[in-house]
Phi, psi and omega in degrees: 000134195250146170307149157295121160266127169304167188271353185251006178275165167274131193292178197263317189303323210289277188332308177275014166279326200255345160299306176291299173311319192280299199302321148339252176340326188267328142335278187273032135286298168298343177276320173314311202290333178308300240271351163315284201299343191122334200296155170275189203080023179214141217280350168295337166259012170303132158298141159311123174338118156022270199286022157254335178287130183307112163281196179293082186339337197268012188218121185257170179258136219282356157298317193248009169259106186277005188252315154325105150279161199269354158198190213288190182241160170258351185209134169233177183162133158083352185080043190225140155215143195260135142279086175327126223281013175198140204311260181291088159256148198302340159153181185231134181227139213232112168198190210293082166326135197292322158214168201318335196267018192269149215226159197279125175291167184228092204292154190240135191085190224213162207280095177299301182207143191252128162259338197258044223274330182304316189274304232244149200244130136293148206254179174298170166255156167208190195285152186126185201284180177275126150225166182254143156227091172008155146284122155032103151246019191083017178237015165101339198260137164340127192289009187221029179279326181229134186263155201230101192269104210258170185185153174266143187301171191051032149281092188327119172258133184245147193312153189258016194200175188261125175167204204238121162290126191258342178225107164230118196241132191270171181196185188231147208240115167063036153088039198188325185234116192303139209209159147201149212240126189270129140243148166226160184268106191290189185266143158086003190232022170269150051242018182291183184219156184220128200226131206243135167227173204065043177236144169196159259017074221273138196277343212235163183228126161340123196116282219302158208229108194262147160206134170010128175066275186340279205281085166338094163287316157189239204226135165284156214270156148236102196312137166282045142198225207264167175209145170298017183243343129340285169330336197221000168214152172261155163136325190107342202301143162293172171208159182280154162231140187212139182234131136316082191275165166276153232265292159290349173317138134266108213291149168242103155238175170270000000 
């Protein structure tokens, strides 16, 4: 016996047509509410290429962020710490300061070779360059009181610290070959000094106000002869010498 269809029922084809119609709507309801939040696949949430997005204002670049230097330190003393006075230098060398107010340096990074076994310990290693430490030279003073920084000439040397120049004095280097010497008073290292010779065309003045990395101090000078830093590289290179002082030193030159 065959069923009635009421009069109020829907042919079958109709129900899936209206059925295909919601699901359809509701579908490019939920894709509206995507592409609103952000989600991806919507063309209001795409990003822009890489290289148009904007950085973050509060993140600088290590040129113009004078409080970031720009490659590593090499040294402490004193509640100071040096920075190499240049990217790449040809090596760091370490030995016996000409007098007593030189303060014992603490080399940062790890020991290529010891000449001093008597003055000078291997320290732990920790990050920053491969350094050397010279032989003797008999004068008593602590085997790390001066770093010998090597660099090829005509390489700008940059302050190895943050702080103020207090000094710049020409003098004669072993009373006989013309020379000059920057002091500057670093930030957080007072009442110490931080004191750089062999230097030339030198950039900077008393007042002026240095950072790390960054501030061109001058030039390295090059002597018409040998360096004990000779002894231990080839090439020939000049190098910077940078000290640490005690709070009253007065440099003794001629």
């Amino acid at each position: 016996m065959k069923r009635r269809r009421s009069r109020h029922a829907l042919p079958s084809r109709v129900v899936l047509r209206i059925t295909l119609v919601l699901a359809l709507s509701v579908a490019a309801g939920i894709a509206g509410v995507v592409r609103l939040s952000g989600e991806p696949g919507g063309r209001a949430a795409a990003l822009p290429p890489r290289s148009l997005v904007e950085p973050s204002p509060t993140v600088l670049a290590p040129s113009t962020d004078t409080s970031v230097p720009q490659w590593p330190a090499f040294a402490r003393a004193g509640g100071v710490t040096l920075y190499l006075p240049v990217a790449h230098p040809v090596g760091v060398l370490y030995h016996e300061a000409s007098f007593h107010n030189a303060l014992r340096l603490r080399p940062l990074g790890h020991l290529v070779r010891n000449a001093n076994h008597w003055g000078f310990k291997r320290l732990p290693r920790t990050s920053g360059p491969g350094y050397i430490v010279m032989s003797s030279r008999g004068r008593g003073t602590p085997a790390t009181s001066a770093a010998d920084v090597v660099i090829p000439a005509h390489t700008a040397v940059r302050s190895p610290v943050t702080g103020r120049v207090l000094d710049v004095h020409p003098y004669r280097l072993y009373c006989s070959y013309p020379d000059t010497r920057v002091t500057i008073r670093p930030d957080g290292g007072w009442p110490m000094k931080v004191l750089l010779i062999h230097l030339a065309r030198v950039r900077v003045k008393p007042g002026d106000r240095v950072f790390a990395t960054l501030s061109v101090i001058g030039y390295p000078r090059v002597f018409p002869f040998g360096s004990q830093v000779d002894d231990y590289l080839r090439g020939g290179n000049p190098h910077v010498h940078i000290e640490i002082t005690k709070p009253a030193a007065t440099p003794k030159t001629c």
